[in-house]
N, C-alpha and C positions, 0 to 999 in steps of 0.2 A: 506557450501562447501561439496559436497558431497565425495569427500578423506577424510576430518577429519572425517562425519558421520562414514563411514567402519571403522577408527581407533576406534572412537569410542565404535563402537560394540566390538570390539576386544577388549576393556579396562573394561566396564563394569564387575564387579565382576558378576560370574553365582551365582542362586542364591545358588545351591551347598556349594560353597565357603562362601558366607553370611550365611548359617546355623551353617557351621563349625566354623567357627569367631565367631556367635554371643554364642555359645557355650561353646566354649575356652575362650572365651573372663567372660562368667557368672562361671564359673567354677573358674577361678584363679580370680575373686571377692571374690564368696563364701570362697575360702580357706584362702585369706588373709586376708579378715574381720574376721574370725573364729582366726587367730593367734592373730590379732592385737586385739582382745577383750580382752586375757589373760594378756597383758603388762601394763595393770593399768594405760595407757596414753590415752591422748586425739588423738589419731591419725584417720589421714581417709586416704582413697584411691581415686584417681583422674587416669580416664584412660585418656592419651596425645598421642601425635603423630598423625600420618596418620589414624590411624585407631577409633582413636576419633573424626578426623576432615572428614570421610570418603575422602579421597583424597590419598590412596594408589593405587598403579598399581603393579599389578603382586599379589603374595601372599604374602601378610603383616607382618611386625615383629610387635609384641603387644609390645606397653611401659605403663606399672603401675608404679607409683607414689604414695609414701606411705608421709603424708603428716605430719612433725612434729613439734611442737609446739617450738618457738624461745628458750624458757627456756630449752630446754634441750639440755646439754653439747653438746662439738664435739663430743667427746668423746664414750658417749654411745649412741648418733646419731649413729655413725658408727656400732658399737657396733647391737643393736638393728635393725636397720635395715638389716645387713648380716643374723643375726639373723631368722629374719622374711620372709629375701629370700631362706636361705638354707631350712626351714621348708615348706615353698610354694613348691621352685622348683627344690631343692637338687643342679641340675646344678653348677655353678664355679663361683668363684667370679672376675670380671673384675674392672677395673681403670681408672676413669675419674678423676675429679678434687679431689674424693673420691671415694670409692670402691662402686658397686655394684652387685645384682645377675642375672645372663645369664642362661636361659635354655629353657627349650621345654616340652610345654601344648598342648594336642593332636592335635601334627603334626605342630606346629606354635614355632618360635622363641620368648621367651618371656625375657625382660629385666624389673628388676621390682630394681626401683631405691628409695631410699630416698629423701626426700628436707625438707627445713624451708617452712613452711605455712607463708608468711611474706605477709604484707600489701602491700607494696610497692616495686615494681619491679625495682626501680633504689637504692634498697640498701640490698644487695644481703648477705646470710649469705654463699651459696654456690652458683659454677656456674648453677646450673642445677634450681635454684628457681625459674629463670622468664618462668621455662620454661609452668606449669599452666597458666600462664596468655600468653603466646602466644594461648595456643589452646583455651582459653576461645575469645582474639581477633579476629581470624578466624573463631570461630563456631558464631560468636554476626556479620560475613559480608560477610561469604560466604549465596549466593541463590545457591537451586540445581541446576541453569543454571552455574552458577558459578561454580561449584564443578566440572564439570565436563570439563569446561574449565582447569581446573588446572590440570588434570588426562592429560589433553590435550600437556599441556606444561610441566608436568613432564617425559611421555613419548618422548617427542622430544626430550626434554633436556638429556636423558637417551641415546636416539638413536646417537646423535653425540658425546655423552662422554664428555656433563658439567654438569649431576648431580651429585649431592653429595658435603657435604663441606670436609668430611672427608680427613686425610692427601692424603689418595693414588690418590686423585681425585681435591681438590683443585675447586670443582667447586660452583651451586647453592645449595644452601640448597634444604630441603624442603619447612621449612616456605617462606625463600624468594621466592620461585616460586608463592607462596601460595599468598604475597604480593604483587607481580609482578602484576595479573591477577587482584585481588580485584582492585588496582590501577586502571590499564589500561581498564579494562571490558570484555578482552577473551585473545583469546592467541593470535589470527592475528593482535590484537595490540599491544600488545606483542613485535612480531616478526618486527612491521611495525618499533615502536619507539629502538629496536633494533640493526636493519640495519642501525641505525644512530648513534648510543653511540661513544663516542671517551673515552679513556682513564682519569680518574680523573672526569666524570659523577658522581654528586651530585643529589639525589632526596629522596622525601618524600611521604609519603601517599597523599599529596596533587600536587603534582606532581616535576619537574625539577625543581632544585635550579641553582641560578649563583655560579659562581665561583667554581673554580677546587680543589676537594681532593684529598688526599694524597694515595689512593687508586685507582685501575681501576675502580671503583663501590663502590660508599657511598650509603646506604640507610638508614636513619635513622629508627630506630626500634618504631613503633609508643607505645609498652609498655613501651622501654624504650629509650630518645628523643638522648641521650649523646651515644647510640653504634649501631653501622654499624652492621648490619644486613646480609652485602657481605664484610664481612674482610675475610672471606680465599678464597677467588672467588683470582684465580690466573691472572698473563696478560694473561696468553698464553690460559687458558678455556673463559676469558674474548671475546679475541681476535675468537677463533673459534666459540664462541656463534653469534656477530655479522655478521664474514664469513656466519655462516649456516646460518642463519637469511635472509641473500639477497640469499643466493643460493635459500633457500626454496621456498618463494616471486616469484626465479622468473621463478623457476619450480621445483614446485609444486611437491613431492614421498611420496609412503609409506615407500621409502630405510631410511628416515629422522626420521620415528619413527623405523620402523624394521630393521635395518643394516645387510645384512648377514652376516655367522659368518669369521671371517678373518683365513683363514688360513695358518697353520706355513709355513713358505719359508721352502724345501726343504733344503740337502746338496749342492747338485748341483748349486740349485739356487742360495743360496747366494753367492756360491764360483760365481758365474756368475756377481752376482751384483756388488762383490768389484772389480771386476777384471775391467769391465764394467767401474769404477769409478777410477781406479788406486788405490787404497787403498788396505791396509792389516787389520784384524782384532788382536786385541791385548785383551784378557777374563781375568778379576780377578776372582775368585769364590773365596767366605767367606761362613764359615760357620751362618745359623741364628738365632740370637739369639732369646730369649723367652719372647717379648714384643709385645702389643698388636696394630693395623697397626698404629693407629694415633700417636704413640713414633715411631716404626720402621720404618717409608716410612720417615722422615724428616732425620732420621741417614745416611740413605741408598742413601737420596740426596747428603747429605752434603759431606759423605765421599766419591761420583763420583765426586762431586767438587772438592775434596780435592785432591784426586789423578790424577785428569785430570791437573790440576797447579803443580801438580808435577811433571808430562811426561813433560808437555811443558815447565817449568824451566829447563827442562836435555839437551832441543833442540827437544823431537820430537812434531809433527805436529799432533797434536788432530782434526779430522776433525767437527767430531760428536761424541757420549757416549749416551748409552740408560742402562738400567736397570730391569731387571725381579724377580722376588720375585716367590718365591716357598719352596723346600725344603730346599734351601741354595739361598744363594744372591750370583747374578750374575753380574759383571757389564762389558759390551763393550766399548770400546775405538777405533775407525775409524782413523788411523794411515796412512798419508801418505808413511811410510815406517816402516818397521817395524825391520832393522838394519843402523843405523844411521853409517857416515863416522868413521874413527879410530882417525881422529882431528878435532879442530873445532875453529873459530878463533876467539881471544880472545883481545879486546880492551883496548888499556891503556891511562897512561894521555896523555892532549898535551906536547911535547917537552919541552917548559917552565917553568912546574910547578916543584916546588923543589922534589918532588918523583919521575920524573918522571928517574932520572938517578938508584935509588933502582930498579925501573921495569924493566929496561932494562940490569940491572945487575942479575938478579933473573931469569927471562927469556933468559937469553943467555945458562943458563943451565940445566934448566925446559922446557925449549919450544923444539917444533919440526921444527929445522932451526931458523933462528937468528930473533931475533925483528926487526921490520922495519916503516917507517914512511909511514903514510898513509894522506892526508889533515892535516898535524900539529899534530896527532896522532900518538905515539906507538902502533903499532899491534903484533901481534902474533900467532900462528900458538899451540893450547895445546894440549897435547894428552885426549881424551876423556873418563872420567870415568866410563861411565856406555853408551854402545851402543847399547843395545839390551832392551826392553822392562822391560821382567821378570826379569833380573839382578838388575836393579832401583829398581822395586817396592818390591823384595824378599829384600834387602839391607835398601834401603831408604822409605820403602814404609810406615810405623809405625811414619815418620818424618809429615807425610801429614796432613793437618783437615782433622781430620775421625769425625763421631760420638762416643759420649762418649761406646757406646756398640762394636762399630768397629775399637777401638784404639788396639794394637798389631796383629791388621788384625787376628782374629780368622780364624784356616783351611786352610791359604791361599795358592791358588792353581792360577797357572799363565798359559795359552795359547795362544802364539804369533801362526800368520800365519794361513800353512797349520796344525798344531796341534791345532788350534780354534772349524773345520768342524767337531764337533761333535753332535751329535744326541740329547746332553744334553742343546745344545746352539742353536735349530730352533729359540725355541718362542725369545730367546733375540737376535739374528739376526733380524727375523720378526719383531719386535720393532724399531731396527736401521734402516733398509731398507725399512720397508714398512710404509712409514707414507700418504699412502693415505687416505686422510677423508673418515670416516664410512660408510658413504653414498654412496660411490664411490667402494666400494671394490665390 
């Protein structure tokens, strides 16, 4: 198809870029073979990811793998391997299921990780073990016609915003893309068996299985037969991967791989949009705490969950809520109103029940105007404790599921209404408001 050939050219690493990789890449060998000789162990190095399996697009982060014999402890696994990274790459130390070291070999993002050199990939001493025997998988099934299909289908996947399994992203991996293609034999098949997936789709290296899991997308991990290969693929990345999929199909853009870039809504404009909508906006801002995204983007859900059930347990009208990450955490809340009445009315038993003469004795001097029967029901008329937005959430708002980092709302800073249009709130407006597909903008 001559559209993906142009894409393609576009993807191809120059070979500029192939010198400098394979460069960077022989360099942070030499220096970690050179450390790890000194440690009196039997370690080796294994280079993994994109850039082992050549199936990177754009400019590549390198992953090193220092590979360690089961016998030796957790302990000074840990130990030894920070070790062996600060001396490589000085750089900082980050946290996955264990620590490892993050920095930068001329001009390139380098993560050079520890693991158990273990035989068997369905009995893991840590998470990152099977991860060797994936790249050994795809480099023993990818053909270069193949490779380059996947560069194919990572860019798409890129261009409408479901790559990545990462928290902030929730979408495809890399290996599973990488899967996908070996499967299927390009990406227009891909896309074809795609346009048809429904929710709870089971399959395998050998193709669709019956019967519905417990996931949008099961794929069994052909290293390892017992785990899903798409467990953090979300519905909602799931859901827009098949949308694009028929959109593409059935015409055909480069907007699909190259989305232009979205730009922030304006003051004006947004003020435009809610008004346009009948809607007010309501901003929390929290200060950020200092955790790394795949811990922080789950906190930063959970705690817009937790306070969007809190507005609409007070009575107001949540329409929508988005969220932005930056220098502080941001989160909107889409308010059909953003000062709710001074009462509001408040249901009791039916007539019959033995409380129900307590209620209507407690409410004769608590309520606003006398209790009254409504279908066999006491009603009532309360006065409302919290009417305004910020009042709630500065009072009650620490009451909510937050995440464990965003419990006593760190910095909390409140903006109902016309005191929302600030300059500091485009990009998280533009998230609320603008949810035109990538492709579209």
């Amino acid at each position: 198809m001559p559209l993906e050939e142009d894409v393609l050219r576009r993807l191809r690493p120059s070979p500029r870029t192939l010198r400098e990789l394979d460069e960077a890449v022989g360099r942070l060998l030499n220096a970690t073979e050179e450390r790890i000789s000194g440690t009196g162990l039997d370690l080796r190095t294994m280079l993994v990811g994109s850039v082992a399996k050549g199936t990177f697009v754009g400019r590549p982060d390198i992953d090193l793998f220092v590979l360690f014999p089961t016998s030796v402890e957790r302990g000074e696994f840990e130990r030894i391997g920070l070790q062996i990274g600060r001396e490589v790459l000085g750089g900082e130390t980050r946290y996955a299921e264990h620590p490892y070291t993050h920095g930068r070999l001329s001009g390139f993002d380098v993560d050079l990780v520890p693991c158990y050199a273990i035989e068997d990939p369905t009995r893991l001493r840590t998470a990152v073990d099977r991860t060797p025997f994936h790249t050994k998988y795809v480099l023993e099934h990818l053909t270069d016609e193949l490779r380059e299909q996947v560069l194919l289908l990572k860019q798409f996947m890129k261009g409408v915003g479901v790559y990545g399994a990462e928290a902030k992203v929730r979408g495809f991996s890399g290996y599973l893309t990488e899967l996908l293609v070996i499967s299927y034999g390009s990406m227009q098949k891909v896309l074809r068996a795609g346009a048809g997936w429904r929710p709870g789709i089971v399959m395998d290296m050998d193709g669709r299985r019956k019967g519905k899991g417990s996931s949008p997308l099961t794929f069994w991990d052909p290293v390892d037969p017992k785990r899903n290969v798409a467990s953090a693929l979300s519905l909602d990345r799931f859901s827009l991967f098949v949308h694009a999929c028929r959109e593409y199909l059935s015409a055909p853009s480069e907007r699909f791989f190259f989305p232009r870039k979205r730009q922030p809504l304006g003051t004006a404009e947004a003020r435009m949009a809610f008004e346009g909508r009948g809607t007010t906006p309501f901003v929390v801002v929290l200060d950020r705490p200092e955790l790394v995204d795949d811990n922080l983007y789950p906190q930063v859900e959970r705690s817009l969950g937790g306070l969007r059930r809190l507005l609409e347990m007070y009575g107001f009208q949540v329409q929508d809520a988005a969220y932005s990450v930056g220098v502080d955490v941001r989160m909107a809340f889409e308010l059909s109103s953003a000062l709710l009445p001074p009462t509001r009315l408040h249901q009791g038993p039916p007539a019959w029940t033995e409380n129900a003469e307590e209620f209507v004795r407690r409410w004769r001097e608590e309520g606003v105007g006398q209790p009254f029967l409504a279908e066999g029901r006491w009603m009532v008329y309360a006065k409302r404790e919290f009417r305004d937005p910020a009042s709630l959430i500065m009072a009650r708002g620490a009451e909510a599921a937050l995440g464990n980092s965003f419990k006593g709302l760190p910095g909390l800073r409140c903006h109902a209404g016309e005191k929302a249009f600030l300059a500091a709130n485009r990009q998280l407006f533009t998230g609320l408001l603008d949810r035109r597909e990538s492709w579209r903008v």
